[in-house]
C-alpha positions in Angstrom: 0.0 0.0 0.0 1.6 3.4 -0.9 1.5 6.5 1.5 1.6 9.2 -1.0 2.5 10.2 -5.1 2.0 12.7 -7.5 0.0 13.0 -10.1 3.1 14.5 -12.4 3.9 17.8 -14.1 0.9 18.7 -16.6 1.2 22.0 -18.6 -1.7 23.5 -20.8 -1.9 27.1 -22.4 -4.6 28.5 -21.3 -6.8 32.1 -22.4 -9.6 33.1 -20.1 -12.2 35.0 -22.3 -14.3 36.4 -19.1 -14.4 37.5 -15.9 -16.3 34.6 -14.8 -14.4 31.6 -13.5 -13.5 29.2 -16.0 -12.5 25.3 -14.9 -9.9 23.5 -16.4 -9.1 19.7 -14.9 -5.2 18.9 -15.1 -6.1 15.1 -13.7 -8.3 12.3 -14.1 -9.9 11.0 -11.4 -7.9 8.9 -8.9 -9.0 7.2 -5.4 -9.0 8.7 -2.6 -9.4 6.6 -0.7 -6.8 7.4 2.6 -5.9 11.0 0.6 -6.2 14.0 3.6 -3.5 15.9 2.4 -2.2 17.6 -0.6 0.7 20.1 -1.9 -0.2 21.4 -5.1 2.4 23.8 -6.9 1.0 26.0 -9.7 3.4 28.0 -11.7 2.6 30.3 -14.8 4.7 31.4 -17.6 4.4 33.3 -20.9 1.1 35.2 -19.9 0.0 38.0 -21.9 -1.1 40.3 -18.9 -0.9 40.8 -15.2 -4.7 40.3 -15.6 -4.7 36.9 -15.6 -6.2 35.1 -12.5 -5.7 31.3 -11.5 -6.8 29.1 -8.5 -6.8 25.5 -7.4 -9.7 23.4 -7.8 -10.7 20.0 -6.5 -13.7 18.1 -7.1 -14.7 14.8 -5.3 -17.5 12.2 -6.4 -19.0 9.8 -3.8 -19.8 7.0 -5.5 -20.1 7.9 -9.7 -17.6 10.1 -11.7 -20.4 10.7 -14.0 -22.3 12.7 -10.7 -19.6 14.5 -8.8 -19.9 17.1 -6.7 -19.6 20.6 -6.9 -16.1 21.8 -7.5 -14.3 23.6 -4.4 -11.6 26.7 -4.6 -8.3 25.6 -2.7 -5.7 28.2 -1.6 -5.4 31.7 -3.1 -6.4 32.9 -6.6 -2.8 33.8 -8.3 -2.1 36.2 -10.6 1.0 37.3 -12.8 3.8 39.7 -11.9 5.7 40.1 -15.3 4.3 37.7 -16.7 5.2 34.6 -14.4 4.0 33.3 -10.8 5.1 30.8 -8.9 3.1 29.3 -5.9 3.6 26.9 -3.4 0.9 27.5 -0.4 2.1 24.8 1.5 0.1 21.5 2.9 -3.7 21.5 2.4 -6.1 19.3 4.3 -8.8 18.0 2.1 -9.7 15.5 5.2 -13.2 17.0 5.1 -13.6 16.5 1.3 -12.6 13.4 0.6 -14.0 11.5 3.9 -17.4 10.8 2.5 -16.0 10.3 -1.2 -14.7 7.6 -3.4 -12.9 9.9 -6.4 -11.1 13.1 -6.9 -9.5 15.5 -9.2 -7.4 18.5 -9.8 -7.4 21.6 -11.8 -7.7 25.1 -11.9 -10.6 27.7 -12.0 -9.7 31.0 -14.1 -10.5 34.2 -15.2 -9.4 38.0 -16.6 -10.4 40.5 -13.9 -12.0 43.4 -15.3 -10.2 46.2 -17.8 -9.2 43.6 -20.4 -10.8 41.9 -22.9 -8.7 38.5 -22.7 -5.7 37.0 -20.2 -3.6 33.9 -21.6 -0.6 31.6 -19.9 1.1 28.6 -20.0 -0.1 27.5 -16.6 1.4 24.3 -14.9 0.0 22.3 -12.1 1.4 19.7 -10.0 0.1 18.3 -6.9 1.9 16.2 -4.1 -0.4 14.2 -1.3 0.0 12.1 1.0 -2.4 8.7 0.7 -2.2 5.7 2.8 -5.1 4.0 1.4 -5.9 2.2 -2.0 -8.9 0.0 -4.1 -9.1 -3.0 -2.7 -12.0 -5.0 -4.7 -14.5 -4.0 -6.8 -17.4 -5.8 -8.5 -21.0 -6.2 -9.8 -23.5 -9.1 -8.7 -27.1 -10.0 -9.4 -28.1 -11.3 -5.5 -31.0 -13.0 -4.5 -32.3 -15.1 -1.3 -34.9 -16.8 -0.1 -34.3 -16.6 3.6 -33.6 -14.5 6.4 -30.4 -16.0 7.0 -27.5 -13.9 5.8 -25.4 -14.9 2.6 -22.1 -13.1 1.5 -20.8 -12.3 -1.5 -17.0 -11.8 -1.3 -15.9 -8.1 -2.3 -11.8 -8.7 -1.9 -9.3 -11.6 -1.4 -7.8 -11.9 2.1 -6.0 -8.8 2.8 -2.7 -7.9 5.4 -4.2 -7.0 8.7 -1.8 -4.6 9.7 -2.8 -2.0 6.8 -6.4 -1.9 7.6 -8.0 0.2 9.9 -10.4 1.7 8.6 -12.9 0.4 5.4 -15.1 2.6 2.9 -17.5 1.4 0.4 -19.6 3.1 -2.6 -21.8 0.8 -4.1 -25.1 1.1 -6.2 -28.2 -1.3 -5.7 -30.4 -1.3 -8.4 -33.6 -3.6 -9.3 -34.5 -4.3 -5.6 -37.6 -6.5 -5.2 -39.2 -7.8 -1.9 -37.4 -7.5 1.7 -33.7 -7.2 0.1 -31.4 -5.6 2.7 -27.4 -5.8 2.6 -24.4 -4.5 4.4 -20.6 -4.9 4.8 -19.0 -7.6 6.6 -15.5 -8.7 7.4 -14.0 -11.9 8.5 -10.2 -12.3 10.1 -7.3 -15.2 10.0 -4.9 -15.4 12.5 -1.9 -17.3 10.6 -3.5 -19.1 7.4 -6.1 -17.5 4.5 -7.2 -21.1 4.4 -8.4 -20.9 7.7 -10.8 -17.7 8.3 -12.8 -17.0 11.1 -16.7 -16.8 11.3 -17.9 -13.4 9.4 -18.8 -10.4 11.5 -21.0 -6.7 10.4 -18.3 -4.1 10.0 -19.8 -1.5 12.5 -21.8 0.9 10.0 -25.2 3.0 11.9 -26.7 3.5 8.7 -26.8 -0.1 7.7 -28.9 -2.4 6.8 -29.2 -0.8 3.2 -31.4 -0.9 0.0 -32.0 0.1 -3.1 -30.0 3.6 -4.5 -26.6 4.9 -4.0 -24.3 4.6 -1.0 -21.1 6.0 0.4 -20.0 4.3 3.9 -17.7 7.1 4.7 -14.6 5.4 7.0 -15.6 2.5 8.9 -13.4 1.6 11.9 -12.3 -2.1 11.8 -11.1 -4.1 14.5 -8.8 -6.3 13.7 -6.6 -6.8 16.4 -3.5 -9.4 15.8 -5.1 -11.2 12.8 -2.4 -11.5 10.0 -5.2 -11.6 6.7 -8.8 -9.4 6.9 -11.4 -9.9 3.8 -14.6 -8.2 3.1 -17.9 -8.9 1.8 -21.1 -7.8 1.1 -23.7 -9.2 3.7 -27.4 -10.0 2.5 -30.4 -11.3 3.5 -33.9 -10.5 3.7 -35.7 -8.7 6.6 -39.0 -10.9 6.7 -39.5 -14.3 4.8 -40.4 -14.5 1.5 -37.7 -13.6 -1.6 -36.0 -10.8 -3.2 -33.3 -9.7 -5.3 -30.7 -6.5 -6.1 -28.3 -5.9 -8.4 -25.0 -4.6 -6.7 -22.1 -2.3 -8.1 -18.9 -1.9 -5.5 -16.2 -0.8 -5.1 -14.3 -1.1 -1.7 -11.3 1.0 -0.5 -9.4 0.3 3.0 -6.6 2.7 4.6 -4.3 3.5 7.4 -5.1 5.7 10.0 
């Protein structure tokens, strides 16, 4: 499990045509899953003005990249002293963006303040962080049961211990019929994968869950001296009789 990258040098000219904030993303999305802080570097070159204006942006999606949420300024809006800037604000905590969300990405918002017409540069962005988390599993299943008694579906192979303390899972559950409930679970083995213990509910007080969209946030997991973890998805139904979901996840765990 890493503790931290970059997402690399990215450079794109770049001509705001109106006072109004303009958004440019220098990244794809990547997890972030363990990510609560950044250093981002933004540097400008060749601009055509001192009128040019430039700011961090992030943007973090919960469970779809295709539904994100709404962008958020970071740091200080920049602009050019003879033509160049360079700007370094330091270490930013995102802890209270990313903690309820699966995905995020960089960029920059930008605009001309007002007594031109147009601003243009060569802007460059580049953005340090520190994340101690990754992906673990992912998956989609069409689940059904006839009982109350819970069945699991296995989200990720047996995992080391030691680098899981907390869990967070996005999922989507579509098509749910009858008394269809689910949740996460975990199970632990002390010495041997071949030899797991019995599976237990990861602690969650929104669970049991149904149909739509869901983001766990961090789940604390206990679990203790245990050499392997592995998760699942827990499912059942509430009252007899039958029912059925179909179940998108994806499953990130971290270091705390």
């Amino acid at each position: 499990m890493a503790c931290g990258g970059t997402t690399g040098s990215i450079q794109k000219r770049l001509t705001a045509l109106s006072t109004t904030q303009a958004i440019e993303w220098f990244t794809g999305w990547i997890s972030c899953v363990g990510l609560d802080e950044v250093m981002p570097v933004l540097t400008a070159r060749a601009a055509t003005s001192n009128y040019f204006e430039v700011q961090l942006v992030i943007q973090v999606a919960q469970v779809r990249t295709d539904m994100p949420e709404t962008p958020v300024l970071k740091g200080t809006a920049q602009t050019p002293t003879a033509g160049r800037f360079d700007y370094n604000p330091g270490v930013l905590d995102l802890s209270n963006d990313t903690a309820g969300a699966m995905f995020i990405r960089f960029g920059v918002a930008y605009k001309y303040v007002a007594g031109q017409s147009q601003a243009a540069a060569d802007v460059e962005l580049q953005v340090a962080y520190a994340r101690c988390g990754e992906l673990a599993g992912s998956g989609t299943w069409q689940l059904s049961t006839t009982t109350t008694a819970v069945q699991y579906q296995v989200i990720t192979s047996m995992l080391v211990g030691m680098l899981v303390d907390e869990v967070k899972l996005a999922a989507i559950c579509t098509s749910l019929t009858g008394n269809f409930q689910w949740r996460l679970a975990y199970r632990t083995a002390t010495t041997q994968k071949s030899a797991p213990g019995a599976w237990s509910n990861v602690t969650d007080g929104n669970a049991p869950y149904g149909s739509g969209e869901v983001n766990t946030g961090d789940l604390a997991v206990s679990v203790g001296s245990n050499l392997w973890v592995q998760f699942a998805i827990a499912y059942s139904l509430s009252s007899a009789g039958s029912g059925q979901a179909s179940l998108t996840a994806a499953l990130g765990v971290r270091r705390t």
